[in-house]
N, C-alpha and C positions, 0 to 999 in steps of 0.2 A: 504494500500500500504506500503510496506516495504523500504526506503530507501535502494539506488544500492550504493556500494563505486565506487570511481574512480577506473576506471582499470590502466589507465596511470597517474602514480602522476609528479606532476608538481616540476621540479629540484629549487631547489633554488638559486635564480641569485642574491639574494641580496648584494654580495661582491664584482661583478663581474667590477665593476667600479674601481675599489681600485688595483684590480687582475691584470687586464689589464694595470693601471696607474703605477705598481711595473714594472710588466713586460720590459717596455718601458723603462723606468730607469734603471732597471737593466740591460738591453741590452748594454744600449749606457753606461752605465756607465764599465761594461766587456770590450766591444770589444776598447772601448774607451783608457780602461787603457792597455789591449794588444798593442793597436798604440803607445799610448806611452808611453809602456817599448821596445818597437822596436823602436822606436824613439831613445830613449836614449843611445840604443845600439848599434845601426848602425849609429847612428851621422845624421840623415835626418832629414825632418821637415815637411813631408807630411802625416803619416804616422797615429796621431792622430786624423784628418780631416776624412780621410779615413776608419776607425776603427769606429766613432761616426757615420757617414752614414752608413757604414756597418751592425754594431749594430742596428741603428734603420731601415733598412729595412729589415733585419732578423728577427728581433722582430714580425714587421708589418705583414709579412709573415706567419711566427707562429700566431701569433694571427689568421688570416685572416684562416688557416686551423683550427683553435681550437674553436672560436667562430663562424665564417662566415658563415658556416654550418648549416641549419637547420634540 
């Protein structure tokens, strides 16, 4: 008998904790600093709150299309 190779090779996930944990950070940490440099320029004080939820469900989102998929 001749060993068969895989047809379908299996992706490598092993960053993908790290990938996701940047991601998340990065998000809120973007949209975060957008709130407040509007913040600062508009003279408000809601705006950074706003920005960091923002951020992190945008992220969530993205991720949820990027990974959530099988």
């Amino acid at each position: 008998m001749s060993q068969q190779e895989n047809p379908k090779p299996t992706p490598d996930t092993s960053g993908d904790g790290w990938r996701v944990l940047s991601y998340l950070i990065g998000g809120i940490v973007v949209y975060g600093g957008l709130g407040f440099g509007l913040d600062r320029w508009l003279g408000t004080q809601f705006l950074l709150p706003v920005g960091i939820v923002l951020g992190a469900g945008l992220t969530i989102l993205m991720l949820h299309f990027r990974y959530g998929r099988s």
